[in-house]
N, C-alpha and C positions, 0 to 999 in steps of 0.2 A: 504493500500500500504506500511506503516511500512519506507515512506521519511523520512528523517531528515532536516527541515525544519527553517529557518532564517525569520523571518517578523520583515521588521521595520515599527517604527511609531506605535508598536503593545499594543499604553499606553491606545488608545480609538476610538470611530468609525468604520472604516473599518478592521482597523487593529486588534482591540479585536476580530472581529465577525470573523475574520481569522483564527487565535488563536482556537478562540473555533470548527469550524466547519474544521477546519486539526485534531483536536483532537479527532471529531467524528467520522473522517473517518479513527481513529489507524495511524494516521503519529504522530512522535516525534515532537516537535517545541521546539523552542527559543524564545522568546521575545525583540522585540529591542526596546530600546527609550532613549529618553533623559531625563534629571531629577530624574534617579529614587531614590537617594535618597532625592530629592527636589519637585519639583510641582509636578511630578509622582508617589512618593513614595506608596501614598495609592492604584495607581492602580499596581504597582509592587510588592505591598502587595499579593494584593488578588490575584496576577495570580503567585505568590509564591506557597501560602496557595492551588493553586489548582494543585500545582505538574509541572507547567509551567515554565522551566528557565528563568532570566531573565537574560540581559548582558546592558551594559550602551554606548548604541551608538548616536555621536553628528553626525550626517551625514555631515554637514558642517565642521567636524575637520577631519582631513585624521588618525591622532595618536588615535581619539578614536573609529573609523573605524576599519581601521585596527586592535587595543586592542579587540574591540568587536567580529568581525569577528572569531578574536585566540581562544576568550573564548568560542563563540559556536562553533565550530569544536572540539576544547576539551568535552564541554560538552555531544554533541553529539556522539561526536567520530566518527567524521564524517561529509556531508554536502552533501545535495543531488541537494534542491534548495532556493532557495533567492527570497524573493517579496519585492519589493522595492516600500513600502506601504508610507514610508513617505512625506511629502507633503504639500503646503499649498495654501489657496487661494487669491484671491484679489475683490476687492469691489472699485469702483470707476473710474472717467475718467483716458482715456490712459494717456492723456495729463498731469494731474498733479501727476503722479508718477515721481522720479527723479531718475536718474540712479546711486545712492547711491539704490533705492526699488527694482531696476530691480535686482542690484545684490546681494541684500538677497535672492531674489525670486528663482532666479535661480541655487543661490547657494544650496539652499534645494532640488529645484522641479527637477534640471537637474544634475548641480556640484555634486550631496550629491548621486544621482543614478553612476556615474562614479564613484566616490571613492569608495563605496560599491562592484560592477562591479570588479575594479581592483585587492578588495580585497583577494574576493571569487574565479576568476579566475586562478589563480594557482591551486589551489587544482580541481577545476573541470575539468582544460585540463589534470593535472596530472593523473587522476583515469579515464578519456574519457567519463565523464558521467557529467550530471549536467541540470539544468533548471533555467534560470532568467525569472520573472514574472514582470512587468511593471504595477504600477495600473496609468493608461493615464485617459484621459476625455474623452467625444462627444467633446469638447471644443478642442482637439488635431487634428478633424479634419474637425471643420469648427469655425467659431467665431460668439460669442454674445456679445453686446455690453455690457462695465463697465465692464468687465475680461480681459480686454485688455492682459497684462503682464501675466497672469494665461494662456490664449490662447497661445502667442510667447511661454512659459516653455512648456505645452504640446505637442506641434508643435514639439519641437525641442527634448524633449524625442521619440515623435514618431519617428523621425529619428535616434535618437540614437540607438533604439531599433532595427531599420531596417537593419541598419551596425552592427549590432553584429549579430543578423542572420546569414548574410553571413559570415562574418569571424569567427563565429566559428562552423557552420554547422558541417565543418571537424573534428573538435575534440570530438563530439559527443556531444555539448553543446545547449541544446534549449533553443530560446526566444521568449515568448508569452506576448502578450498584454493585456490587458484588460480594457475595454473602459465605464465607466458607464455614466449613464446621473447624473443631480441634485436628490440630495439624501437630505435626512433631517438624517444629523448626526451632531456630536460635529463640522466638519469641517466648518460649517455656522459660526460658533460661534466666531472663530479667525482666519476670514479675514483680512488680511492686506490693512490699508487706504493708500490714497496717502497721503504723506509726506510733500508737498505742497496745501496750501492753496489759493491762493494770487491769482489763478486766477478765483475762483468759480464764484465772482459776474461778470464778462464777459461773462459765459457761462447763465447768464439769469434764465427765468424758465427750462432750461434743465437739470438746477442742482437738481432738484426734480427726475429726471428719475431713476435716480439707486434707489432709494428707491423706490421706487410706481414700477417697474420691480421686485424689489426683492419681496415685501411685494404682488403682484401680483404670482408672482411661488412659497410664502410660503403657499397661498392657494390654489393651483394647487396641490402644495403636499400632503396637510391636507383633497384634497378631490378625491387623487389614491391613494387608500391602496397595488394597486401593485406595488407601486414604494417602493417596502420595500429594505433597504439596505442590509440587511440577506441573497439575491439574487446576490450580489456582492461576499460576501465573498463564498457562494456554488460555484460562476464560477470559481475564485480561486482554492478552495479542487476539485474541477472537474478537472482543468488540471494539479495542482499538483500529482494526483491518475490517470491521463492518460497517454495512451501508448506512448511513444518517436518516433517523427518519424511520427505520427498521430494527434498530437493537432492541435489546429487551431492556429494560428497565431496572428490573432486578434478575441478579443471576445468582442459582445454588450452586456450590461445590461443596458437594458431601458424600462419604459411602458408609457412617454408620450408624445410620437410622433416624437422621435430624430433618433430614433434609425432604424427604416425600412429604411427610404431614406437614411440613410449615411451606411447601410450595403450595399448597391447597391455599392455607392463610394468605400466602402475597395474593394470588389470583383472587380470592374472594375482597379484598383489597381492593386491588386493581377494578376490579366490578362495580365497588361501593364508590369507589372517587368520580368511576364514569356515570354513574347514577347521580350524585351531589353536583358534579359539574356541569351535567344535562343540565339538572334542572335549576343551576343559577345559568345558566345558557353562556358559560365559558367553556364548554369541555374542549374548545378551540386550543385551549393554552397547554392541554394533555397532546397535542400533536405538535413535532418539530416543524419548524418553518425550515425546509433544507434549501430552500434557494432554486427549487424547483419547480 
């Protein structure tokens, strides 16, 4: 398809296997992350060394956003679409996160998608073309317990998501979803704990449950070889190399049993928005304007 293409978070995980597999399908990319001359650098190394720009964006800073943004449109010379791959998780009770943890959390998983959003957004209502991609959870549209705050960010991305649809339908700007289940990537690896302690021994033996849950779906993982993460970043290059005006909306990537029942839920979704829209008589702002 020959996009010119922006992923952040693109230092490991989803984000790498993004990277590679836009590359396979002849789209241009950028590279986003943070650190790269620090924790990141050896992976901004080698996605150097393989002809991958890299650009240095803090999503939680608006100034390095923005900077980062300028350098891939330069680079590229150009900007076709943005995956707003960055992200992070959480691991333990709702209750002992403190709202100092909500608003890190948020600040990445939701705050860090809006300033990215804001940044690219000129240039894509400017040129009438463009594609935002959302990497969401199953967790954005139902909840498991001990993801408490990781669930509310997803949630609240899904809506985010929803309202840019609409308002910018008209400009010829798409946005798609993408919804995976639990994946075995680096993102297990730097979940964020709660920050408070003080009240585990009240919660009893339930305070063993997030472990024996997790340590419970880490063999779940290790024994469905089709929950390969490889399959995330392909639904990505699928709708970044799809027709405008024809993507879906929301996309599931899942093989272990999340993913059928809650595509009933988006579709009957999908039915209710077209029904409310009908009959404020905008369902107009539910179809892309592709310049066709």
């Amino acid at each position: 398809m020959d996009q010119k293409v922006l992923v952040t978070g693109a230092n490991s995980g989803f984000g790498r296997m993004m990277v590679d597999a836009l590359l396979k399908s002849n789209n241009k990319v950028v590279a986003a992350m943070r650190g790269v001359s620090g924790k990141n650098q050896e992976a901004a190394n080698e996605l150097e060394a393989a002809g991958v720009p890299v650009v240095e964006i803090d999503v939680t800073n608006e100034d390095s956003v923005n900077s980062g943004v300028a350098q891939a449109i330069e680079k590229l010379n150009g900007l076709d679409v943005v995956v707003n791959n960055a992200g992070v998780g959480v691991a333990g009770m709702q209750e002992h996160f403190t709202i100092d943890d909500f608003k890190k959390l948020f600040d990445v998983n939701v705050y860090g998608v809006q300033r990215v959003n804001r940044a690219v957004l000129p240039h894509f209502r400017g040129q009438g073309s463009g594609l935002i991609i959302y990497i969401s959870s199953l967790l954005g549209r139902m909840t498991l317990p001990f993801y408490g705050p990781y669930n509310a960010s997803k949630w609240a991305l899904e809506a985010l998501a929803e309202n840019y649809r609409v308002e910018l339908s008209g400009f010829g700007v798409d946005n798609c979803i993408v919804e995976p289940g639990g994946f075995a990537t680096s993102f297990f690896g730097n979940l964020m704990q709660p920050s408070d302690q003080s009240r585990n021994e009240s919660y009893g033996d339930f305070m063993n449950a997030p472990e024996q849950m997790s340590e419970g779906f880490g063999e779940a993982l290790e024994n469905n070889p089709d929950q390969d993460p490889q399959k995330v970043a392909d639904a990505v290059a699928d709708l970044v190399n799809g027709t405008p005006g024809e993507r879906p909306f929301r996309t599931i990537v899942d093989h272990m049993g999340m993913g059928d029942p809650l595509k009933g839920y988006n579709d009957q979704l999908e039915q209710v928005m077209q029904g409310v829209y009908g009959a404020f008589q905008i369902d107009g702002m539910l179809k892309l304007n592709s310049g066709s």
